[in-house]
C-alpha positions in Angstrom: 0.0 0.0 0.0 2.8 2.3 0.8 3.9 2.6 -3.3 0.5 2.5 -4.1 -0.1 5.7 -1.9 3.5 7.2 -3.3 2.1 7.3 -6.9 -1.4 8.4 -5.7 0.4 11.3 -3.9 1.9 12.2 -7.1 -1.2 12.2 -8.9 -3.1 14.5 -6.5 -0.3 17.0 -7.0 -0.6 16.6 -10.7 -4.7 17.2 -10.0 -3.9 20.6 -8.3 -2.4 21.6 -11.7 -5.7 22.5 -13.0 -7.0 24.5 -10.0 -9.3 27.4 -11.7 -9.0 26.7 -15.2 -11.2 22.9 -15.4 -14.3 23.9 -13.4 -16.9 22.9 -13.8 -15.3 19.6 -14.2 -13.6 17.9 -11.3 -9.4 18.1 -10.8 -8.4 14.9 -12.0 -4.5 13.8 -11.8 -3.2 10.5 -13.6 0.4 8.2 -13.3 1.4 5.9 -15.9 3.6 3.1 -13.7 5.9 0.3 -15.2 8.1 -1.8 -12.7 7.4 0.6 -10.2 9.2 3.6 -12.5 6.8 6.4 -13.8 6.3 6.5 -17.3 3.9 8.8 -18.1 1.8 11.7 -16.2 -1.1 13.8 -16.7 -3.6 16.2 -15.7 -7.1 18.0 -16.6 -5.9 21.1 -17.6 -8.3 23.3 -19.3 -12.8 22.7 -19.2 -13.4 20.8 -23.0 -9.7 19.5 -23.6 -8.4 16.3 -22.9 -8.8 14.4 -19.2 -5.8 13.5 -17.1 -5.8 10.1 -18.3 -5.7 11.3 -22.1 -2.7 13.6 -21.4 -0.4 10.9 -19.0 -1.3 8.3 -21.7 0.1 10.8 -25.2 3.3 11.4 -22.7 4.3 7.7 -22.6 7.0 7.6 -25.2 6.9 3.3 -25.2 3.5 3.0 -26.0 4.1 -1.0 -25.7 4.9 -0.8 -21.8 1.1 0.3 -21.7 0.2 -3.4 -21.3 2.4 -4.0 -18.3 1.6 -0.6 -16.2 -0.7 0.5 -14.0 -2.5 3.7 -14.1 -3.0 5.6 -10.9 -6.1 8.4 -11.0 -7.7 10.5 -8.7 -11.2 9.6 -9.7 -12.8 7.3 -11.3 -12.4 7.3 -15.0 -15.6 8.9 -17.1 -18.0 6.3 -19.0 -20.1 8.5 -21.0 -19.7 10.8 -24.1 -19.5 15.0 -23.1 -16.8 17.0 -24.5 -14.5 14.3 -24.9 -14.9 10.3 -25.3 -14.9 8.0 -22.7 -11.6 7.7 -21.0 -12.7 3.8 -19.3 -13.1 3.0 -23.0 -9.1 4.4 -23.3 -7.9 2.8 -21.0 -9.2 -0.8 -22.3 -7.9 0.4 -25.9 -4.6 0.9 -24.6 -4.8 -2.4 -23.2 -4.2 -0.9 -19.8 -4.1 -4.0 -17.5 -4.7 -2.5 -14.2 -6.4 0.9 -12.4 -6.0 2.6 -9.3 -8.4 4.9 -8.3 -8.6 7.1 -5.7 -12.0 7.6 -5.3 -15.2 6.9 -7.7 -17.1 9.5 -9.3 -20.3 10.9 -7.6 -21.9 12.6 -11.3 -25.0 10.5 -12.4 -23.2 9.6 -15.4 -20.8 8.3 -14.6 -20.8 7.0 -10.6 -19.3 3.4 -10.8 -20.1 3.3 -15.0 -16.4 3.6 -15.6 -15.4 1.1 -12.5 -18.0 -1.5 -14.1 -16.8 -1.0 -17.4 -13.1 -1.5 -16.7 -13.9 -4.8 -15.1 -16.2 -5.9 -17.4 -13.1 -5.6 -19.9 -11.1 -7.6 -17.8 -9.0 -4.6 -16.2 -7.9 -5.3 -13.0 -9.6 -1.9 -10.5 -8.8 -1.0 -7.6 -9.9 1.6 -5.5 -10.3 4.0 -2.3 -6.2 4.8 -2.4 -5.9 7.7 -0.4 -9.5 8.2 -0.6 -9.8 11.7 1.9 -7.1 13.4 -0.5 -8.9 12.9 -3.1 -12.3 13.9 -2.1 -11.0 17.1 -0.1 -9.2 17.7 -3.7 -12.9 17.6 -5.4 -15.1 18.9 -2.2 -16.9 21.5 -4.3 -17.2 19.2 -7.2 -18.5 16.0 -4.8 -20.9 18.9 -2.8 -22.5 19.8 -6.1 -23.0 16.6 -7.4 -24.3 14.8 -4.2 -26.9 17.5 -2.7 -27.9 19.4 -6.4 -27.0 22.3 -5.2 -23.5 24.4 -6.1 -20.7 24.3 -3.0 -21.1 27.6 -1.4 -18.2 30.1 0.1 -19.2 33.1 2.3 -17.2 35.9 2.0 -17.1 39.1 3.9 -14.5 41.5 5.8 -15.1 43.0 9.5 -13.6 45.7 11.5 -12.5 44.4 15.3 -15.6 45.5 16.5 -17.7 43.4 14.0 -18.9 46.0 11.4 -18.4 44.9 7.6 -19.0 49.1 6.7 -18.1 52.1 8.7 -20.0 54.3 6.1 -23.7 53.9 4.8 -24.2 57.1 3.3 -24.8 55.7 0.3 -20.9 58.1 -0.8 -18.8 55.2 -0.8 -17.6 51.7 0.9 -15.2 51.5 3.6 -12.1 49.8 2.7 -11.1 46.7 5.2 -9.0 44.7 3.2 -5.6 45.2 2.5 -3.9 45.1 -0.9 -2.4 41.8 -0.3 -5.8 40.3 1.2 -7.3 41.9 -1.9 -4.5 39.8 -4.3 -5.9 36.9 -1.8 -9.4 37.7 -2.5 -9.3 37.7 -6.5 -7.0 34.7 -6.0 -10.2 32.9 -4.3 -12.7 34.3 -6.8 -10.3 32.4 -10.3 -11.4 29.4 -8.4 -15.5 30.1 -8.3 -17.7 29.7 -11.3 -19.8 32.6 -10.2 -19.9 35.1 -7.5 -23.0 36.5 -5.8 -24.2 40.1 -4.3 -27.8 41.3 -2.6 -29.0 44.5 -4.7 -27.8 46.8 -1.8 -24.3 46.0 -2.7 -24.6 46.4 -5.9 -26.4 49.8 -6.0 -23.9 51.0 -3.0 -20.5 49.4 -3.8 -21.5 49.1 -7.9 -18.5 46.6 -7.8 -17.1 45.0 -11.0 -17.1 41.4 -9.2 -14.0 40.6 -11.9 -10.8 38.8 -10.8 -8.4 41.7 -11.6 -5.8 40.8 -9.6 -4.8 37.1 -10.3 -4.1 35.6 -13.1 -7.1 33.6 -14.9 -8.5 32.0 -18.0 -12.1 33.3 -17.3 -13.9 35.3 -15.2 -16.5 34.0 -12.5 -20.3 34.2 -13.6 -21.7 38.0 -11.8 -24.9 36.9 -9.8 -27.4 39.7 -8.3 -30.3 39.1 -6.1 -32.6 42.2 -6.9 -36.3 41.6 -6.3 -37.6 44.7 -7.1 -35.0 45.7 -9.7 -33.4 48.9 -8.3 -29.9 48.2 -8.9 -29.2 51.5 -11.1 -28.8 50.7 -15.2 -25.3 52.4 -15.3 -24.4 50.1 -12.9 -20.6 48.6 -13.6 -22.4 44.9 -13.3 -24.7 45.7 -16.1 -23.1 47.7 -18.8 -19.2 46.2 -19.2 -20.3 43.7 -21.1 -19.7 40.6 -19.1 -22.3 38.0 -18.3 -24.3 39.0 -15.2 -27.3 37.4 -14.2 -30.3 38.7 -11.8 -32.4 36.8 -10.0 -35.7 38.6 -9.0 -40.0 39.1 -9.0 -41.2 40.9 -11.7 -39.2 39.6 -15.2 -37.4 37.0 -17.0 -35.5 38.5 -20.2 -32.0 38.6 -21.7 -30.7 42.2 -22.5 -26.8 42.3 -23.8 -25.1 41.4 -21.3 -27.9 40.7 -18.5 -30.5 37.5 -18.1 -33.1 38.2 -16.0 -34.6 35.2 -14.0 -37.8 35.8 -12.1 -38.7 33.3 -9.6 -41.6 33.2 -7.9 -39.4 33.5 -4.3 -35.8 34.8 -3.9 -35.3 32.4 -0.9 -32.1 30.5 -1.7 -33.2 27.3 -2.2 -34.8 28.6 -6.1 -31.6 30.6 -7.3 -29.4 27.9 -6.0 -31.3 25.5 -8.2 -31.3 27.3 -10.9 -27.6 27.7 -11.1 -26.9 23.8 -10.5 -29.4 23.8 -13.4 -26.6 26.2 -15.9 -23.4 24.1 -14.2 -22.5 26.1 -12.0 -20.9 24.1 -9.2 -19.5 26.4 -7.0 -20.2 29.8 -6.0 -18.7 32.7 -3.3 -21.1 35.1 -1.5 -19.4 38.7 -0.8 -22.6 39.9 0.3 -24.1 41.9 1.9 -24.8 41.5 5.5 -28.6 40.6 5.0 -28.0 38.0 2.1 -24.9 36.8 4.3 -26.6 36.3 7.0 -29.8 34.6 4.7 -27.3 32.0 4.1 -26.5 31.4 7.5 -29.7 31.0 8.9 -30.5 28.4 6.3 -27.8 26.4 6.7 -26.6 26.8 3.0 -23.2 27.2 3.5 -19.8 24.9 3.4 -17.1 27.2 3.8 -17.1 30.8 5.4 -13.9 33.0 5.1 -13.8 35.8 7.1 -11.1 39.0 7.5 -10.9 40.3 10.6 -9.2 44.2 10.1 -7.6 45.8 13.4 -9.1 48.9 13.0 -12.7 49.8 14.6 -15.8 51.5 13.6 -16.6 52.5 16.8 -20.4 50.6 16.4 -20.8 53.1 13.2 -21.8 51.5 10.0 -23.3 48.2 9.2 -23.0 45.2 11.5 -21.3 41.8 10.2 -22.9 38.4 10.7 -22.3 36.7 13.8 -18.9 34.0 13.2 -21.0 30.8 12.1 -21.0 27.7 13.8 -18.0 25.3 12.3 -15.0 24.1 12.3 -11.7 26.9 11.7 -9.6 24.9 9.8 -7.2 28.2 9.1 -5.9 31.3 10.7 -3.6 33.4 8.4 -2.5 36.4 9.1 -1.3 39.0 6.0 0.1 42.7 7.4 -2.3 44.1 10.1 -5.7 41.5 9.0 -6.4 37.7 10.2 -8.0 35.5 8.0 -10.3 32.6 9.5 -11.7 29.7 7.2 -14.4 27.8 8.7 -16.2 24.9 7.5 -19.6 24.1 8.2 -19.9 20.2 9.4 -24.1 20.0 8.6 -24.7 19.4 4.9 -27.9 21.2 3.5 -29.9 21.1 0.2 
């Protein structure tokens, strides 16, 4: 077991590779090994182009030591036609003899397909080889897949005294974050297929909601939860030309840039839906305080980030959510601010 978790290891690091660019597809790493020597290694590197097992497979320069080798993968290899063919029906091509998996995969089309079709062939499968690694490597992918719903980050930053704004004048927000947690912040947003704001953010803030600072192969979907439609029409969000979609009462249309959704109720469970419904598996919630704490109360949440600033409002301004019930799995500290991740430990769809 100890080699077997050696190449594993390997193949999680390859899996990393493809942090931000393969969503919303899951990280997928792949080892080619022959006589316990690596001859070949891949990884899903970009949504639509070839899987992990593809790429490790085309580096193999012998493609004859193929039928003496085992491949190690992160997850289970896909059964079913989408962007690309079926990489199970690879592997037995190649003449593969034996699989390693890490862990299978929980999408409807595929979940145990490619495990059955491997054996079926006569491949030799093994699985559940470092088997936490591998499903902390695809939590938001597994979360989606499992409860329907995207996995869902809340976002915000708070003065020392708990206030996420010293200034709700309507002239301009407060800046908490510093310009390395802001580098941090678009770093986390290239890794989220869409990012969400309440209406009062949108109209007070009128934030882009781009990753600016990091580099990235796309930009995160722009989600609004307006109701009433008040958010201003020259808002940033609605004129540069970048998909934005709004979720509210009174219409469903598409105008340039904009899709309007009207749902009969803006409570989280219908929006949610909706964008498991378009792909989208995961999503970060910057706010505000009332659609923060919205999430909260529900229970929709699986990971909360929170920066802590050490300057103080002096109870002025607008208060931030109370710290949520979890876990903290991580305290950074960048200048002056603290950073606390929390995870929540109570699944909800």
């Amino acid at each position: 077991m100890e080699i077997e978790e050696r190449f594993m290891k390997r193949a999680l690091q390859l899996a990393r590779l493809g942090m931000g660019a393969v969503s919303p597809n899951p990280m997928v790493g792949a080892v080619i090994v022959h006589n316990e020597k690596i001859i070949g290694e891949g990884y899903h590197r970009q949504w639509g182009g070839p899987h992990a097992e593809v790429n490790a497979i085309n580096s193999v320069s012998d493609k004859r030591l193929l039928a003496d080798s085992t491949m190690y993968v992160t997850l289970e290899p896909c059964s079913h036609y989408g962007k690309t063919p079926p990489c199970a029906e690879l592997l037995i091509k190649m003449r593969i003899p034996r699989v390693a998996i890490g862990i299978t995969d929980p999408f409807a089309k595929v979940s145990g397909r490619g495990v059955t079709m491997l054996r079926e062939a006569g491949t030799e499968v093994v699985t559940g080889i470092l088997a936490d690694e591998c499903r902390e490597l695809n939590r938001k992918f597994i979360t989606a897949h499992t409860l329907h719903r995207p996995y869902i980050l809340l976002k915000w930053a708070q003065s020392a005294d708990g206030y996420i704004d010293g200034d709700r004048d309507g002239s301009r927000p407060t800046v908490i974050s510093t310009p390395i947690t802001m580098t941090w912040m678009h770093r986390e947003r290239s890794r989220y297929d869409a990012i969400l704001v309440g209406a009062g953010t949108a109209r007070l803030d009128n934030p882009s909601l781009t990753v600016r600072l990091w580099p990235t192969r796309r930009q995160p979907l722009r989600i609004i939860l307006d109701r009433r439609l008040t958010v201003p029409p020259e808002s940033r969000l609605l004129t540069d030309g970048l998909p934005c979609v709004i979720y509210n009462n009174v219409k469903s249309e598409a105008n340039g840039n904009v899709e309007y959704v009207k749902l009969d109720t803006t409570s989280p469970g219908a929006w949610l839906a909706d964008l498991y419904s378009r792909g989208i598996t995961c999503l970060m919630v910057e706010g505000g305080a009332s659609v923060l704490n919205s999430m909260l109360d529900s229970g929709l949440w699986d990971e909360a980030r929170i920066e802590t600033a050490s300057q103080l409002f002096m109870g002025n301004g607008v208060k931030a959510p109370a710290m949520p019930h979890g876990t903290v799995t991580n305290i950074e500290k960048h200048d002056t601010n603290y950073i606390f991740t929390l995870v929540n430990n109570v699944k909800t769809r």
